[in-house]
C-alpha positions as CSV (number, residue, x, y, z in Angstrom):
1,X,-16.6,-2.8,6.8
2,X,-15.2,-5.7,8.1
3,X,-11.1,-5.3,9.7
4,X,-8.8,-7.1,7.2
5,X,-7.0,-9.7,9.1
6,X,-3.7,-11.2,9.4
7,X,-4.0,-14.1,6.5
8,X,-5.6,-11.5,4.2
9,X,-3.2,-8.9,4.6
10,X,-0.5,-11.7,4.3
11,X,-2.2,-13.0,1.2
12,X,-2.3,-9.4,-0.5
13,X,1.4,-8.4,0.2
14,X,2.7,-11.9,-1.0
15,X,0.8,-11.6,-4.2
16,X,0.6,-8.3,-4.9
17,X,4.2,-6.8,-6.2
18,X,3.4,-3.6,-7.6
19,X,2.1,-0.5,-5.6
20,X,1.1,2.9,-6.6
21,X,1.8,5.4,-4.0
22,X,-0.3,8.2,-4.0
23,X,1.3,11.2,-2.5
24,X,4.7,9.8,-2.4
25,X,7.1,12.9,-1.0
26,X,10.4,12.9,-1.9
27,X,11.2,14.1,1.4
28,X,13.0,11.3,3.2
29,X,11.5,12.5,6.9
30,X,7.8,11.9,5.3
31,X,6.1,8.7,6.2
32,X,5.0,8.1,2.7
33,X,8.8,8.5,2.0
34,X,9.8,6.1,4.3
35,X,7.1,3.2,3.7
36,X,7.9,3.4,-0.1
37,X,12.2,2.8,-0.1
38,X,11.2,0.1,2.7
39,X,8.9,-1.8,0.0
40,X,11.4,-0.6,-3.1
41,X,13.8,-2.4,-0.9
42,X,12.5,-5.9,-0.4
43,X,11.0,-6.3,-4.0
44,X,8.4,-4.4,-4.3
45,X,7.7,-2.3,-7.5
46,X,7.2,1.6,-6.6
47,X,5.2,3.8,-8.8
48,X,5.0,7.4,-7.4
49,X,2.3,9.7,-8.1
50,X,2.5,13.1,-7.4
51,X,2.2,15.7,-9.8
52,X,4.9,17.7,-7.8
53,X,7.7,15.8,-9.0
54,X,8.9,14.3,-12.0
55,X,10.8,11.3,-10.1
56,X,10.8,9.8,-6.3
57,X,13.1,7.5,-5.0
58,X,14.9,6.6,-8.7
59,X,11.0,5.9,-10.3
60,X,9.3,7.8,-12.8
61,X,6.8,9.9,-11.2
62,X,2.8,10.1,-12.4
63,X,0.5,12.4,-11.8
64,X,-2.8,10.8,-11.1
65,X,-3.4,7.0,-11.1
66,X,-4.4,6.9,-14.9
67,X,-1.6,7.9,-16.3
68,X,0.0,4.9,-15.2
69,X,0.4,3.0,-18.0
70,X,1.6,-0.7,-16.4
71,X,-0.4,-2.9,-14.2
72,X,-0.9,-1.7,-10.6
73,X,-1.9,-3.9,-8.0
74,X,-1.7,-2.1,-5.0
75,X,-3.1,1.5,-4.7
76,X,-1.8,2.8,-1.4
77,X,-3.2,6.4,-0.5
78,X,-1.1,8.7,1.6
79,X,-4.1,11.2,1.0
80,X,-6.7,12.6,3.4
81,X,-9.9,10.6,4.1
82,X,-12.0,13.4,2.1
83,X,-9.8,12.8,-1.0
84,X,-10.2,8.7,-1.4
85,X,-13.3,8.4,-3.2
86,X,-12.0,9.9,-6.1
87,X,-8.6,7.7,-5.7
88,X,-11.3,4.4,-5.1
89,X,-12.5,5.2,-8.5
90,X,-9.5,5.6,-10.1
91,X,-8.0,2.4,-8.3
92,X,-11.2,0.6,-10.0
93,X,-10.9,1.9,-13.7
94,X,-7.3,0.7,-13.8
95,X,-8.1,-2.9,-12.7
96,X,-5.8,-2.5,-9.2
97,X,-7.0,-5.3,-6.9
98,X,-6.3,-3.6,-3.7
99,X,-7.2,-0.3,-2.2
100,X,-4.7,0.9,1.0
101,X,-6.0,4.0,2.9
102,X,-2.4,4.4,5.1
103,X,-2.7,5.2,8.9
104,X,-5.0,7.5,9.5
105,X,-7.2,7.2,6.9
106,X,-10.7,5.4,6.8
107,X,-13.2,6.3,4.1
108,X,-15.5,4.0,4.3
109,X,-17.5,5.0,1.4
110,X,-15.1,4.7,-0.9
111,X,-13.8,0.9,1.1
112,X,-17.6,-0.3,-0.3
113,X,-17.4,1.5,-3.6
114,X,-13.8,-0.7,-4.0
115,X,-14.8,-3.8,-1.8
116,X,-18.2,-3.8,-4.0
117,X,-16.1,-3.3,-7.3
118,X,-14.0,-6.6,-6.1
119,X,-11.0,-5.1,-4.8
120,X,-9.6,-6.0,-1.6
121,X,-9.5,-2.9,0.8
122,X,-7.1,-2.2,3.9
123,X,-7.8,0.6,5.7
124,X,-5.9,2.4,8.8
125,X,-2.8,0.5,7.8
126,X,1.2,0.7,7.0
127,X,2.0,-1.2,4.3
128,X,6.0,-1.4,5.4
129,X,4.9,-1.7,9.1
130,X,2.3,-4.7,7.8
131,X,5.2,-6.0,5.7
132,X,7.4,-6.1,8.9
133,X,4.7,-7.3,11.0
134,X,3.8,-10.5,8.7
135,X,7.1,-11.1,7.2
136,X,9.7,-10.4,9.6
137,X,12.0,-7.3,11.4
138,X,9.9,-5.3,13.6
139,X,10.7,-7.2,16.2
140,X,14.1,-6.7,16.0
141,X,13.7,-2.9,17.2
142,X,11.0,-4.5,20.0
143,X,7.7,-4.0,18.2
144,X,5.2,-6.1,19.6
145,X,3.8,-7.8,16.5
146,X,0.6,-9.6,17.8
147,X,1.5,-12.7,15.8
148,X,2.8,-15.9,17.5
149,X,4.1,-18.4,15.5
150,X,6.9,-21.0,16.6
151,X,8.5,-20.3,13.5
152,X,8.6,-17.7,10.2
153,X,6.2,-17.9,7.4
154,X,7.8,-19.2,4.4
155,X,7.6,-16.5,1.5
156,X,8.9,-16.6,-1.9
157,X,9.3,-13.4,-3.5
158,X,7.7,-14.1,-7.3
């Protein structure tokens, strides 16, 4: 499986404005936690889904993928590897073009069953630390981003 590089993940944040979180807690110390108010918070449409709660972060909560019943364009699993393929499958019978396995996660099988379906897969990726990367403010707490530029990508948030 080929990595997903910087203008593709660029490409799928800036087009892609609604995310399905897939084991959202509505603990505020838990990573998935975290990575979803960051998104809700620069224009990002959160949809949790965790049958363990009704409602994460002010949004209606789901319990699986198809119960959704809006357009999703990002499936972002804070699951364990063992439990994507089920999620790939879901992610493909509700027409979401990308499939995020979070850090941590890399199930390749289900990256072919999603990449051969047509959607575009990340894997071993945050989506906020991606966002922050690409678009601006981890280096203001001294990440080292790996991108030089001599100045900011332009983005328009559609």
């Amino acid at each position: 499986m080929h990595e997903a590089d910087i203008n593709t993940l660029r490409r799928i944040l800036r087009e892609n404005r609604t995310i399905a979180v897939v084991g959202l807690s509505a603990n505020w110390y838990r990573p998935s936690y975290f990575a979803a108010k960051y998104m809700l918070e620069h224009g990002y449409r959160i949809i949790p889904v965790n049958p363990q709660y009704e409602e994460v972060l002010g949004q209606k909560c789901y319990k699986s993928l198809r119960d959704i019943p809006e357009k999703v364009d990002i499936v972002d699993c804070f699951q364990k590897t063992e439990r994507i393929g089920p999620l790939a499958e879901d992610a493909i019978a509700i027409g979401a073009k990308v499939l995020w396995q979070q850090i941590g996660v890399t199930n390749e099988a289900a990256a072919q069953r999603a990449a051969a379906a047509g959607l575009d897969v990340v894997m071993d990726r945050c989506v906020k630390i991606e966002h922050g990367r690409l678009f601006g403010g981890l280096n203001w707490v001294g990440v080292n981003t790996r991108v030089i530029s001599a100045k900011r990508p332009h983005w328009n948030p559609a």
